[in-house]
Z-matrix of the N, CA and C atoms (Angstrom, degrees):
N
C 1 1.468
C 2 1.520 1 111.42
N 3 1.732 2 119.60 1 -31.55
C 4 1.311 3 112.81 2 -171.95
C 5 1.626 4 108.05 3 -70.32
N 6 1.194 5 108.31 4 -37.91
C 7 1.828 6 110.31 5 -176.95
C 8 1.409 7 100.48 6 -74.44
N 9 1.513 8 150.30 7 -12.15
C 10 1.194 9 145.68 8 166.54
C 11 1.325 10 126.21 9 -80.74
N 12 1.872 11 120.25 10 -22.90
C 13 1.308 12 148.50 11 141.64
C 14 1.581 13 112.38 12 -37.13
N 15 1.441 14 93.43 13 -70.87
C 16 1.435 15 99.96 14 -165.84
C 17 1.803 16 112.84 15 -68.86
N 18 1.392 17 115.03 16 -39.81
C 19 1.462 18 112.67 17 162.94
C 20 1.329 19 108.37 18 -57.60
N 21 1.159 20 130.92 19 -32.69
C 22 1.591 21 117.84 20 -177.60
C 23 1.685 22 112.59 21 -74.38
N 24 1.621 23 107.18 22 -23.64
C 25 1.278 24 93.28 23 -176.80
C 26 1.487 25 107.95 24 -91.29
N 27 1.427 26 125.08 25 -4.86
C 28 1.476 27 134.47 26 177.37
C 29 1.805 28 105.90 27 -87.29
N 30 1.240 29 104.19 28 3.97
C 31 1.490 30 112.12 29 177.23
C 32 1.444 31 97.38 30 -99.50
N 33 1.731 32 134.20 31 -56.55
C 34 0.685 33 147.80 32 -172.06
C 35 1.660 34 107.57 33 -53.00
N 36 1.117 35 99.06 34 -74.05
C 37 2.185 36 100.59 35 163.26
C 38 1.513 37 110.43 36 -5.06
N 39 1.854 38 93.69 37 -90.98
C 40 1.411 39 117.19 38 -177.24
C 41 1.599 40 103.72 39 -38.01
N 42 1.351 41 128.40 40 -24.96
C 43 1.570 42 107.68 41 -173.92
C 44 1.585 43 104.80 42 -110.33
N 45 1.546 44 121.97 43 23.29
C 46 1.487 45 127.90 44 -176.85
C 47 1.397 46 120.55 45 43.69
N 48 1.417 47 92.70 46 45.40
C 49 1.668 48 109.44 47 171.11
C 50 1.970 49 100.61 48 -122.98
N 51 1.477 50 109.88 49 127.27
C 52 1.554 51 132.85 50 -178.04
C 53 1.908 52 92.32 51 -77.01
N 54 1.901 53 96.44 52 119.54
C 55 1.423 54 79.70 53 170.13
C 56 2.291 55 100.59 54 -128.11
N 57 0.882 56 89.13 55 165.76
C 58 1.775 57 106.14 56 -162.08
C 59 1.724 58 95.24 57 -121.44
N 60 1.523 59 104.57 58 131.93
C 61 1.371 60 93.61 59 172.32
C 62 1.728 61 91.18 60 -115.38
N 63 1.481 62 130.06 61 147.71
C 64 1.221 63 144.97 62 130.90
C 65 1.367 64 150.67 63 -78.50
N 66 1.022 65 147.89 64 111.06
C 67 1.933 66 142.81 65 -165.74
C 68 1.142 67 99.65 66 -74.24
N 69 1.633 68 129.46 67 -3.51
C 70 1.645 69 118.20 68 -156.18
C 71 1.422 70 119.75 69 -165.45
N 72 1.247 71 120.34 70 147.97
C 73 1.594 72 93.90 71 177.38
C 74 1.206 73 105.40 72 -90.94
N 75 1.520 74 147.84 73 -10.77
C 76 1.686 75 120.55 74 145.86
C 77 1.168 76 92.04 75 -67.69
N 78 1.649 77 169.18 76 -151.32
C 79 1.169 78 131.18 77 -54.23
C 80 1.571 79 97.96 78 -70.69
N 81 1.233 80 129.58 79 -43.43
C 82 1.648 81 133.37 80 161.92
C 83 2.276 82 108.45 81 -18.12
N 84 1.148 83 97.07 82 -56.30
C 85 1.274 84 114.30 83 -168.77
C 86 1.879 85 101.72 84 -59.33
N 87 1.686 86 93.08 85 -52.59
C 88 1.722 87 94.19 86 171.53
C 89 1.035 88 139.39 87 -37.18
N 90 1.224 89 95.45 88 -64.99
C 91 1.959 90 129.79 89 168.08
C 92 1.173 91 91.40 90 -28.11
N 93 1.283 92 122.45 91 -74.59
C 94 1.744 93 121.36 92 -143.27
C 95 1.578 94 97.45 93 -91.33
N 96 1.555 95 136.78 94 -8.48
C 97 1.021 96 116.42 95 136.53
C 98 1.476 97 154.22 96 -69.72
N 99 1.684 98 98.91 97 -1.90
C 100 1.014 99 115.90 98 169.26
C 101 1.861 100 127.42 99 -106.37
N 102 1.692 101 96.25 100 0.97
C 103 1.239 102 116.39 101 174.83
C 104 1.559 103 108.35 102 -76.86
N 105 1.271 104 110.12 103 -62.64
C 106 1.209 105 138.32 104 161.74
C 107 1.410 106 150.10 105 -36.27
N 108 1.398 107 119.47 106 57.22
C 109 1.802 108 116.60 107 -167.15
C 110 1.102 109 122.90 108 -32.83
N 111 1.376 110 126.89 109 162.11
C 112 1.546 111 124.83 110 -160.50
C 113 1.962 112 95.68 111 -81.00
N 114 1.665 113 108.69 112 -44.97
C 115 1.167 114 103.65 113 -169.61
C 116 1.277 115 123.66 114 -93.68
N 117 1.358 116 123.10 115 32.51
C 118 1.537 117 121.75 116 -172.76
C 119 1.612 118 110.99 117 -114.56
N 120 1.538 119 124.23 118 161.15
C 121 1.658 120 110.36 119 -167.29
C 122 1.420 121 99.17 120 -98.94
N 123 1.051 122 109.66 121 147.14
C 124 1.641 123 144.43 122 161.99
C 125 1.436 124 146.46 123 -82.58
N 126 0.812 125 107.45 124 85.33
C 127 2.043 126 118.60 125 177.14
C 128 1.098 127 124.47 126 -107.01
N 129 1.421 128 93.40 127 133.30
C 130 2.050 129 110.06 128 -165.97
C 131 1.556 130 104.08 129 -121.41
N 132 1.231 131 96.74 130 161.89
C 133 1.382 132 105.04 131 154.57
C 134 1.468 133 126.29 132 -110.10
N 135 1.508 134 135.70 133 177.74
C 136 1.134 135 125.36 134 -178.32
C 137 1.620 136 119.65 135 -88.80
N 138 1.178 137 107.34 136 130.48
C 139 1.600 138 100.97 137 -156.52
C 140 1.564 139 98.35 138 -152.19
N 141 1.423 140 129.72 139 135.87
C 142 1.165 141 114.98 140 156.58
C 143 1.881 142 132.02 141 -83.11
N 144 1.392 143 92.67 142 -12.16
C 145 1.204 144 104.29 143 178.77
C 146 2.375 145 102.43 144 -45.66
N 147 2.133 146 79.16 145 -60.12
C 148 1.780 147 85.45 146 -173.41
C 149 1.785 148 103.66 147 -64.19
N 150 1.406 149 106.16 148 -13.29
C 151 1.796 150 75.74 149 170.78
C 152 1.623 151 123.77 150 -89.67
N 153 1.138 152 104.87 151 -14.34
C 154 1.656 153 107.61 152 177.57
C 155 1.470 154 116.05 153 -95.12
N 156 1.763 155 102.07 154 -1.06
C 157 1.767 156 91.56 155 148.91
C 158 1.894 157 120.27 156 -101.48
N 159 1.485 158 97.87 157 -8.40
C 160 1.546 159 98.38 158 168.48
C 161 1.174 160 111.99 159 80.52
N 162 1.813 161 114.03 160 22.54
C 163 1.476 162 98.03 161 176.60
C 164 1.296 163 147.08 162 -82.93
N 165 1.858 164 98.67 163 -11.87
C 166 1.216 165 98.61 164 -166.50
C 167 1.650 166 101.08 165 -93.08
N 168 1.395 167 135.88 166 -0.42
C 169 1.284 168 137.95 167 156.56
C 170 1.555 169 105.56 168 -50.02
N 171 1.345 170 124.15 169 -61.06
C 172 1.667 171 128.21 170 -161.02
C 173 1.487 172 94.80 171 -73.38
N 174 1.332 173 122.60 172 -27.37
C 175 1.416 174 107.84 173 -163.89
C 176 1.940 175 92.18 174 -93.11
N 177 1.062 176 147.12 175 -42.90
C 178 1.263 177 147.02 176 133.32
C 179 1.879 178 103.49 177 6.55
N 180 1.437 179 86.38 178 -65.78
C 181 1.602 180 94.55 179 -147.00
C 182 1.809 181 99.46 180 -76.77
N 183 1.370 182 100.30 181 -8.54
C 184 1.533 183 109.14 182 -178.89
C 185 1.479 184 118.99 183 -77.29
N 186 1.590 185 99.32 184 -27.86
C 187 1.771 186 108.49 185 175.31
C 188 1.633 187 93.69 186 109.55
N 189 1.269 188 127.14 187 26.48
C 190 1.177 189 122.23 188 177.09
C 191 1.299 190 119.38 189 -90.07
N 192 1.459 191 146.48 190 132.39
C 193 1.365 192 135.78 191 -178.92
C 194 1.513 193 127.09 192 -46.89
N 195 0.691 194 155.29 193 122.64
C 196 1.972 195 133.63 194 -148.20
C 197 2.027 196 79.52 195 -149.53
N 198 1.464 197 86.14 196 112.28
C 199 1.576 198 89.62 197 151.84
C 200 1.539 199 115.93 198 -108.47
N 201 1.581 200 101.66 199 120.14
C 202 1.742 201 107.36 200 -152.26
C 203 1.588 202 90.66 201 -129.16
N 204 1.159 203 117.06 202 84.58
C 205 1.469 204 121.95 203 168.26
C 206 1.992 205 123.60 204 -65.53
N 207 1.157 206 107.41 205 33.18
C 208 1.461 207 113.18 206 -149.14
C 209 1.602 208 84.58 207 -133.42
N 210 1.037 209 133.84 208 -18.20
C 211 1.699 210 130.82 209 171.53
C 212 1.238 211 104.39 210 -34.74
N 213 1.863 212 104.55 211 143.66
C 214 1.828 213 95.72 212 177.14
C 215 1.627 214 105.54 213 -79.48
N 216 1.879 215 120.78 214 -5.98
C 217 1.215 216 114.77 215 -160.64
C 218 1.463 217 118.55 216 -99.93
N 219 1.375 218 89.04 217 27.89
C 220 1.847 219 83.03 218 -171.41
C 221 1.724 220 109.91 219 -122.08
N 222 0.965 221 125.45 220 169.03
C 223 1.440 222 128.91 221 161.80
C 224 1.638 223 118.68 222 -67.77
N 225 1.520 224 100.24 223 151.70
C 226 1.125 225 104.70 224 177.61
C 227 1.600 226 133.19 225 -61.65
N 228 1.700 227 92.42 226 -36.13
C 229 1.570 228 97.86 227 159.86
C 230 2.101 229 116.94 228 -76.49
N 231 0.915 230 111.40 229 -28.33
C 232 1.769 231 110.78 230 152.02
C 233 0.948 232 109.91 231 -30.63
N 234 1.807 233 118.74 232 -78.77
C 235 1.545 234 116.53 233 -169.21
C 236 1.221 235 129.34 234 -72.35
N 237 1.484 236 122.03 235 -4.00
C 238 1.369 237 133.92 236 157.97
C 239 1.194 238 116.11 237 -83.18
N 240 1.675 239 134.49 238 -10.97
C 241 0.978 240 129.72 239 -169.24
C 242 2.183 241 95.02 240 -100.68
N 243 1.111 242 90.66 241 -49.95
C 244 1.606 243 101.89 242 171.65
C 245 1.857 244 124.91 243 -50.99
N 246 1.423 245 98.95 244 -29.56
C 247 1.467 246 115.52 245 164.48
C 248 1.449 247 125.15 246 -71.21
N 249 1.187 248 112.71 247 -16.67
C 250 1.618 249 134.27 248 -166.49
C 251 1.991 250 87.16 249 -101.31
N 252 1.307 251 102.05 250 -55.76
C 253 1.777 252 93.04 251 -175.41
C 254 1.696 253 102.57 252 -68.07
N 255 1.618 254 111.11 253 -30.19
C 256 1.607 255 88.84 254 -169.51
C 257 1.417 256 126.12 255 -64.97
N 258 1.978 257 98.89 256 -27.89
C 259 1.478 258 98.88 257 162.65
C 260 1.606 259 140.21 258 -55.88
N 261 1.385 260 108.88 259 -10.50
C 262 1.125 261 127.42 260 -157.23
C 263 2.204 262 92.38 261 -103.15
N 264 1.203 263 97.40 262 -18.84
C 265 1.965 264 89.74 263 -165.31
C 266 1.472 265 107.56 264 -72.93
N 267 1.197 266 118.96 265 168.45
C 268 1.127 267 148.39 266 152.41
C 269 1.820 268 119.32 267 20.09
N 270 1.851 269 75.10 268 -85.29
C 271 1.357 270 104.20 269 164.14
C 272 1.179 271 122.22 270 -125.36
N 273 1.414 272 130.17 271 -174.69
C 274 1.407 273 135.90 272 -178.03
C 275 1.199 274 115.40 273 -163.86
N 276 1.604 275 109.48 274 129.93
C 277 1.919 276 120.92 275 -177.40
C 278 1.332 277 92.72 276 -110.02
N 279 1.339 278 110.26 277 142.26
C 280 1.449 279 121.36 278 155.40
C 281 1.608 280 110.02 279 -153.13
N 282 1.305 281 118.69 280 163.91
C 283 1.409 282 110.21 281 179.27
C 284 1.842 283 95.06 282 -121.67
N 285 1.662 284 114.44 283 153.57
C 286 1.186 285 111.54 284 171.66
C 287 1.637 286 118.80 285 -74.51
N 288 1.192 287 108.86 286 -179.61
C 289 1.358 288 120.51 287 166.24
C 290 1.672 289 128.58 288 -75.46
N 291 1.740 290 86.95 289 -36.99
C 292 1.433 291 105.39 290 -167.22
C 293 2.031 292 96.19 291 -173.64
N 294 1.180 293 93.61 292 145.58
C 295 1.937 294 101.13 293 171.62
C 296 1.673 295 85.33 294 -126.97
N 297 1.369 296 101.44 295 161.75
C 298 1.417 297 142.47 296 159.72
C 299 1.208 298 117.88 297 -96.30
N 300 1.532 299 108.05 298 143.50
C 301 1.265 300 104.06 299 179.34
C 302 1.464 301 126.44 300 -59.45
N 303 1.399 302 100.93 301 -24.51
C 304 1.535 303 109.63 302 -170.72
C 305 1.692 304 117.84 303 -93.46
N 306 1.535 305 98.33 304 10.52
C 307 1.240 306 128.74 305 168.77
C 308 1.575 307 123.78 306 77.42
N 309 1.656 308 95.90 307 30.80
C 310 2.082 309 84.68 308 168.74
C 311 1.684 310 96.95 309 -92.21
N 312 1.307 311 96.13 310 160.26
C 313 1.463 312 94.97 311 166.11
C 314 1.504 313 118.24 312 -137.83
N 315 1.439 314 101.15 313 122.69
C 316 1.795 315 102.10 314 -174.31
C 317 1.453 316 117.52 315 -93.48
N 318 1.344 317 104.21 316 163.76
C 319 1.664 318 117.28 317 -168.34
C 320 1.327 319 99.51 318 -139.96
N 321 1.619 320 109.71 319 133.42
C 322 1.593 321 110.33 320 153.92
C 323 1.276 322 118.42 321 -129.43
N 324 1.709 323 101.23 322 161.61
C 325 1.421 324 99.52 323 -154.09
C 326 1.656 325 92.80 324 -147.19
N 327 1.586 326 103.95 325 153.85
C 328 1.458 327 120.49 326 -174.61
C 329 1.631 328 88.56 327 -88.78
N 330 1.396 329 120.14 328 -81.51
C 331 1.220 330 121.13 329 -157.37
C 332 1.880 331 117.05 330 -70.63
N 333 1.092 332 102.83 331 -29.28
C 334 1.537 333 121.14 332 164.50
C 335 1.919 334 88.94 333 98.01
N 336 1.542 335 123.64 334 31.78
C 337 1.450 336 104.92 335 172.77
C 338 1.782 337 99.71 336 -86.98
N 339 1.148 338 127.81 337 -42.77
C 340 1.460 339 143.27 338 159.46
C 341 1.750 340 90.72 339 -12.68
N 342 1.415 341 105.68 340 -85.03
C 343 1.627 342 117.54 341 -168.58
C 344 1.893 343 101.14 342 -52.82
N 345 0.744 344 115.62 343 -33.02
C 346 1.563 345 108.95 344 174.11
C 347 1.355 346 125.23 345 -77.47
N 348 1.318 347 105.45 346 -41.41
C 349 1.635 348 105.70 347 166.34
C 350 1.198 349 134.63 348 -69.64
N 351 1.469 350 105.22 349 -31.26
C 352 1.374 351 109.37 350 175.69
C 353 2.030 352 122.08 351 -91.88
N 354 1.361 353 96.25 352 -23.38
C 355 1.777 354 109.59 353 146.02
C 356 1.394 355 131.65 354 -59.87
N 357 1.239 356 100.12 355 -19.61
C 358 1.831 357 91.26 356 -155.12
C 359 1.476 358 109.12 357 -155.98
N 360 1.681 359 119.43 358 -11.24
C 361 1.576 360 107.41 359 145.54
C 362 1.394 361 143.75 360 -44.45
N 363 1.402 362 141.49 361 127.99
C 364 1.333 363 144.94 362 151.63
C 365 1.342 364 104.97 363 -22.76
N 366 1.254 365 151.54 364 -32.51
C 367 1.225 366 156.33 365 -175.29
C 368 1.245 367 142.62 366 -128.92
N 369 1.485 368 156.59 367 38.93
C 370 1.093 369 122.88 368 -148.17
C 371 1.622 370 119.67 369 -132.23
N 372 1.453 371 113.37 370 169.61
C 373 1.300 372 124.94 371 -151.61
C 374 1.303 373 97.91 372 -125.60
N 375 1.450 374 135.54 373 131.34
C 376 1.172 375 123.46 374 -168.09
C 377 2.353 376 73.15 375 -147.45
N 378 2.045 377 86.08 376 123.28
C 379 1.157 378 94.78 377 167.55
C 380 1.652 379 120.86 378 -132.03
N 381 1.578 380 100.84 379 140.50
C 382 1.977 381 96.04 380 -154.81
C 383 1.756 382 96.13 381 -145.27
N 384 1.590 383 113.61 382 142.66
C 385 1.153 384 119.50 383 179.82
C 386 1.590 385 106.47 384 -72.36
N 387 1.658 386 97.92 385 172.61
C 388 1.803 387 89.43 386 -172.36
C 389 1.912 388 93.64 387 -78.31
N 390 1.522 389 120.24 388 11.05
C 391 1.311 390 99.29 389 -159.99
C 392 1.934 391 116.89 390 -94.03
N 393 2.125 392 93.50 391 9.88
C 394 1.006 393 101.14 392 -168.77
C 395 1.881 394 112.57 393 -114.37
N 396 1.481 395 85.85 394 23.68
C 397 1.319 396 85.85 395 158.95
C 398 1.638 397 131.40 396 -107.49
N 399 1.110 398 119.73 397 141.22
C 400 1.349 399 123.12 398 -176.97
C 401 1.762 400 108.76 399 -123.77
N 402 1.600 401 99.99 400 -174.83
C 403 1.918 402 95.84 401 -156.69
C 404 1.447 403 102.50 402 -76.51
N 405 1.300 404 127.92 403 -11.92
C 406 2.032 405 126.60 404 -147.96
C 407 1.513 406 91.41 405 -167.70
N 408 1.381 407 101.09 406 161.67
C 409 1.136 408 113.78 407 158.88
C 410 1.524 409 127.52 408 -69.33
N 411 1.175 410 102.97 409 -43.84
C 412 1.994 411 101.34 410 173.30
C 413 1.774 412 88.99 411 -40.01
N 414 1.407 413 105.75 412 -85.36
C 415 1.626 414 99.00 413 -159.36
C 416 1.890 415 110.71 414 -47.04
N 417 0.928 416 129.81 415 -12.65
C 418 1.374 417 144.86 416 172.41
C 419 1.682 418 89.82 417 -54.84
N 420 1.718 419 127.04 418 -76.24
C 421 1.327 420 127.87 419 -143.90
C 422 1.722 421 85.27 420 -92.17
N 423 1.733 422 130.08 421 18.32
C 424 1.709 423 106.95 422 -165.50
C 425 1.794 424 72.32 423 -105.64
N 426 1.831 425 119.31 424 -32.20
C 427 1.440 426 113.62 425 -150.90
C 428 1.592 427 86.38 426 -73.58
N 429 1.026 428 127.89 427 -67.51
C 430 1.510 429 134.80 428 175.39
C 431 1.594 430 96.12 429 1.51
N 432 1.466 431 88.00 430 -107.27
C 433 1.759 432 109.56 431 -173.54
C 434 1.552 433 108.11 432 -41.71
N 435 1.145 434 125.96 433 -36.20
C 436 1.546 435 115.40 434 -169.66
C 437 1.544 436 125.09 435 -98.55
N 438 1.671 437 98.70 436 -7.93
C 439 1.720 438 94.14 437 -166.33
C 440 1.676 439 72.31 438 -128.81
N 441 1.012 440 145.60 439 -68.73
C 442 1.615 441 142.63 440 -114.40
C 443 1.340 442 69.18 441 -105.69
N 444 1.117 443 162.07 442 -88.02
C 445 1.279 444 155.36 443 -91.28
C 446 1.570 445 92.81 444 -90.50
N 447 1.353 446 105.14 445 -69.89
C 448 1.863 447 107.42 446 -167.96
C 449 1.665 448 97.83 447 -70.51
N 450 1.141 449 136.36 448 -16.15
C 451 1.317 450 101.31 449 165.61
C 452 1.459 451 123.30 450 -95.43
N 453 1.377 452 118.21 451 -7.00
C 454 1.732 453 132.35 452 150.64
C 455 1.346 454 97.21 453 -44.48
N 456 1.575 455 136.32 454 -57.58
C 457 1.513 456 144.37 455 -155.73
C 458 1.661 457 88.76 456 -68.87
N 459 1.660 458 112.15 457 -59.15
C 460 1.665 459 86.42 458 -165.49
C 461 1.398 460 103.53 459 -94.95
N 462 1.286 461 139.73 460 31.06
C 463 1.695 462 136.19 461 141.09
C 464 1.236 463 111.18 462 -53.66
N 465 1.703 464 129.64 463 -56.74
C 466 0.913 465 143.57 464 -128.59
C 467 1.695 466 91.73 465 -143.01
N 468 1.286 467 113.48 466 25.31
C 469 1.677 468 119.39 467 161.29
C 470 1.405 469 107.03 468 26.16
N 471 1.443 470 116.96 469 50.57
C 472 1.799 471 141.08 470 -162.96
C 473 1.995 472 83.78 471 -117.12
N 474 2.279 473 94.87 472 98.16
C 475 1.387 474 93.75 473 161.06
C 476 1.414 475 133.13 474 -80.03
N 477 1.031 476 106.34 475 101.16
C 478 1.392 477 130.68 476 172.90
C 479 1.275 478 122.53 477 -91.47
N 480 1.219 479 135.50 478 174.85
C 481 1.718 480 111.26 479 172.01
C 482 1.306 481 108.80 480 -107.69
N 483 1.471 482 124.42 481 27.45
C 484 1.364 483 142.92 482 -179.59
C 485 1.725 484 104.42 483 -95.55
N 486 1.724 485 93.93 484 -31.26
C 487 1.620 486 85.82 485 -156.17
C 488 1.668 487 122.96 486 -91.04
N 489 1.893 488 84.33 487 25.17
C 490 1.745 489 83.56 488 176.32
C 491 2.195 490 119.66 489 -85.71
N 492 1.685 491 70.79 490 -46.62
C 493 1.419 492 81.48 491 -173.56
C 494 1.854 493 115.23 492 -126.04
N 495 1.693 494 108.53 493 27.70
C 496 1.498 495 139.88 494 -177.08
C 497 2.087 496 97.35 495 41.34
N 498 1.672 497 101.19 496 45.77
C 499 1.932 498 86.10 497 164.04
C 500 1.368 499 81.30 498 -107.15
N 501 1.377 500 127.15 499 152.95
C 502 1.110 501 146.87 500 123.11
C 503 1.755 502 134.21 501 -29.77
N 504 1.087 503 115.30 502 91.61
C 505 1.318 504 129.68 503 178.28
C 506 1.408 505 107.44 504 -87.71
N 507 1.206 506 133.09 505 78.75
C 508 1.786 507 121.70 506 -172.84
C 509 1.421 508 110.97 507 -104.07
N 510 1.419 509 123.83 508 12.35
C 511 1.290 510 135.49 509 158.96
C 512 1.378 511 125.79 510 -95.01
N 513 1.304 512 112.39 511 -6.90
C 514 1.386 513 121.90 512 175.70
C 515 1.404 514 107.40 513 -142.37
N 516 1.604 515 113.58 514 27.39
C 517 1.585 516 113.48 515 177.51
C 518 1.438 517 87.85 516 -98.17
N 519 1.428 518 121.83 517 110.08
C 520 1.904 519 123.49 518 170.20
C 521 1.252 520 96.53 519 -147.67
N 522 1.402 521 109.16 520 169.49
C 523 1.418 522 127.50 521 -179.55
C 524 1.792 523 94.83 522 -103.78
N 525 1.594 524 103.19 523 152.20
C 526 1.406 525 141.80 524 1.47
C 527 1.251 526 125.65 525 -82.74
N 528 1.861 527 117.70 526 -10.48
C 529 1.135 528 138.66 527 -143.98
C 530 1.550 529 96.65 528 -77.21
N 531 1.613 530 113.30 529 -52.19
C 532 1.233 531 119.28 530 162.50
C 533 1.026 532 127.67 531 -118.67
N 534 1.578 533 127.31 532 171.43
C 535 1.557 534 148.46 533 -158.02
C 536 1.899 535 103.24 534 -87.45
N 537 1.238 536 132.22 535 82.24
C 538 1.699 537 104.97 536 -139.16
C 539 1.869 538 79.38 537 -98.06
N 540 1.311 539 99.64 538 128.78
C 541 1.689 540 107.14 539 171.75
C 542 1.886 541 119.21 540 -79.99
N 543 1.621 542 105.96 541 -40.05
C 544 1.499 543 122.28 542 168.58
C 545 1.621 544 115.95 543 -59.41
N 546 1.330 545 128.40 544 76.29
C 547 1.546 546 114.53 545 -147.79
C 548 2.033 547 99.57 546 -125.88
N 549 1.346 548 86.38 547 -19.27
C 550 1.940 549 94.20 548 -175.96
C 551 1.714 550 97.82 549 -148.22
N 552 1.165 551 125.86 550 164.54
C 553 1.174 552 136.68 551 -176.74
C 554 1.135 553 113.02 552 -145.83
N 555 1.374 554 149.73 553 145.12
C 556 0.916 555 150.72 554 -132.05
C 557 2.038 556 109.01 555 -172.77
N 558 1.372 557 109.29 556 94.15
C 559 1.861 558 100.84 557 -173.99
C 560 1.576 559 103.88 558 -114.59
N 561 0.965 560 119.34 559 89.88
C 562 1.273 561 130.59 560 163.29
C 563 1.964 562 126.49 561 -48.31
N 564 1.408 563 102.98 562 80.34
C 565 1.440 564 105.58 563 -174.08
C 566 1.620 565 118.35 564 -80.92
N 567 1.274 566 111.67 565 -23.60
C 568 1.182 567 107.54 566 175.64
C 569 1.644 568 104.78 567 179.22
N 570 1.467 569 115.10 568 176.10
C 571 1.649 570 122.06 569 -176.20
C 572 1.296 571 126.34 570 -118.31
N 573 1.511 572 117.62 571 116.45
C 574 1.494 573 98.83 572 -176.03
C 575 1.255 574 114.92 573 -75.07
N 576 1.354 575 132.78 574 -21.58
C 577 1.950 576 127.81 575 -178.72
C 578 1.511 577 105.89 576 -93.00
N 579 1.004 578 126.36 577 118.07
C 580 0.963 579 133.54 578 128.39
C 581 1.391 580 139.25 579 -7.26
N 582 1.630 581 105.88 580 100.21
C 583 1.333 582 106.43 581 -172.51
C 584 2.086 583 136.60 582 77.64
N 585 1.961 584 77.75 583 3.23
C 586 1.196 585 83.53 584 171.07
C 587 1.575 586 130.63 585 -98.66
N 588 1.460 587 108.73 586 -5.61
C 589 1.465 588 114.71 587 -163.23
C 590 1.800 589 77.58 588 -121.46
N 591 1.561 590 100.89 589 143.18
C 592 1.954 591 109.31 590 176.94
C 593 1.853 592 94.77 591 -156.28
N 594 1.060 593 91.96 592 125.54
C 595 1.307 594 119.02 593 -166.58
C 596 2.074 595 94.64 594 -105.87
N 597 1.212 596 90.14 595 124.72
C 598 1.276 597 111.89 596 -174.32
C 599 1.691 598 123.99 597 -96.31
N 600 1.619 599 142.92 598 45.56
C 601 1.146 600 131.26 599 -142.26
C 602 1.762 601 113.96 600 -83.90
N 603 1.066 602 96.63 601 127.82
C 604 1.839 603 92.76 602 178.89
C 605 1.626 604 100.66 603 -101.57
N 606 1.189 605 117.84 604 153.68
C 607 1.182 606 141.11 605 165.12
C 608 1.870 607 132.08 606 -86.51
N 609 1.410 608 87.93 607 33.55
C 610 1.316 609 107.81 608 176.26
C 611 1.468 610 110.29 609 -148.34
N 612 1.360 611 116.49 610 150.11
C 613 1.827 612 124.93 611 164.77
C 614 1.497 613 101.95 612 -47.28
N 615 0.675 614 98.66 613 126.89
C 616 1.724 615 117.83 614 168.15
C 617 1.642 616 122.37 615 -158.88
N 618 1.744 617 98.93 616 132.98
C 619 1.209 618 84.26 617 179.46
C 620 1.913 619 122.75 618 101.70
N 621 1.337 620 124.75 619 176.87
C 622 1.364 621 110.76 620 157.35
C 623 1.623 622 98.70 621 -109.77
């Protein structure tokens, strides 16, 4: 695994993407508190990866601006409206779906704020267990849609026609009949700025 690490992060170089390895999700949790200024705003996406490292609580609790469209108290047009500013903050966490060995890493997204933040922020931090890497990109866009997707659907009790028995139906996932969560895609091959995309790797399953 260590020579498959280290080629992945010599993949990462060559495509001007910063990569970070972690043993933990607190030392994971550190990192990005130390990435992160106390006074600058913050936009996430929904991820379980970022809830089982707990960051956006510490960064909350730090006095940091957190645009968190995920409150149970708001409207639905609220949290779509709050998703549109989170793309727009400071910084930005998101976790992938799936990496490649050769190091793109794809994302899918219902609302497409995910695909905006992590395209088109001043900043961003993308943090992922080692369990979401696979050998290529094909298997990159099969883990996406086939493993992360339908169990995103039954996290988030999102009817899909995935979310009975988590197979993927993407020939008969349409609206109105169903709720379709796979709606934009997003393959991140490489970065033109410098130092703006930092890839966060933990050494534990995390996440789907």
């Amino acid at each position: 695994m260590e020579d498959k690490i280290k080629q992945l992060f010599d993949n990462w170089r060559s495509r001007n993407i910063s990569g970070f390895f972690c043993s933990s999700k607190h030392e994971a949790a550190e990192k990005i508190l130390d990435f992160i200024p106390a006074e600058v705003s913050v936009g996430f996406s929904g991820s379980a990866t970022l809830d089982q490292i707990g960051i956006i609580p510490l960064l909350e609790k730090r006095g940091n601006n957190i645009a968190n469209p995920y409150r149970k108290d708001m409207s639905r047009q609220e949290s779509l409206n709050i998703r549109k500013k989170g793309a727009q903050s400071d910084f930005y966490l998101a976790s992938p779906n799936a990496i490649s060995a050769q190091g793109e890493l794809v994302f899918f997204s219902a609302f497409g704020n995910r695909i905006a933040g992590v395209s088109y922020a001043d900043n961003v931090i993308i943090v992922s267990g080692v369990n979401k890497i696979v050998p290529d990109l094909g298997q990159a866009m099969k883990r996406a849609r086939e493993l992360a997707a339908p169990l995103n659907c039954k996290r988030l009790n999102w009817q899909a026609p995935c979310f009975p028995d988590g197979i993927c139906r993407e020939n008969i996932c349409r609206f109105p009949q169903y709720n379709r969560m796979c709606c934009q895609v997003l393959t991140i091959e490489a970065e033109a700025a410098p130092g703006r995309l930092r890839i966060i790797l933990v050494e534990e399953d995390l996440g789907f």
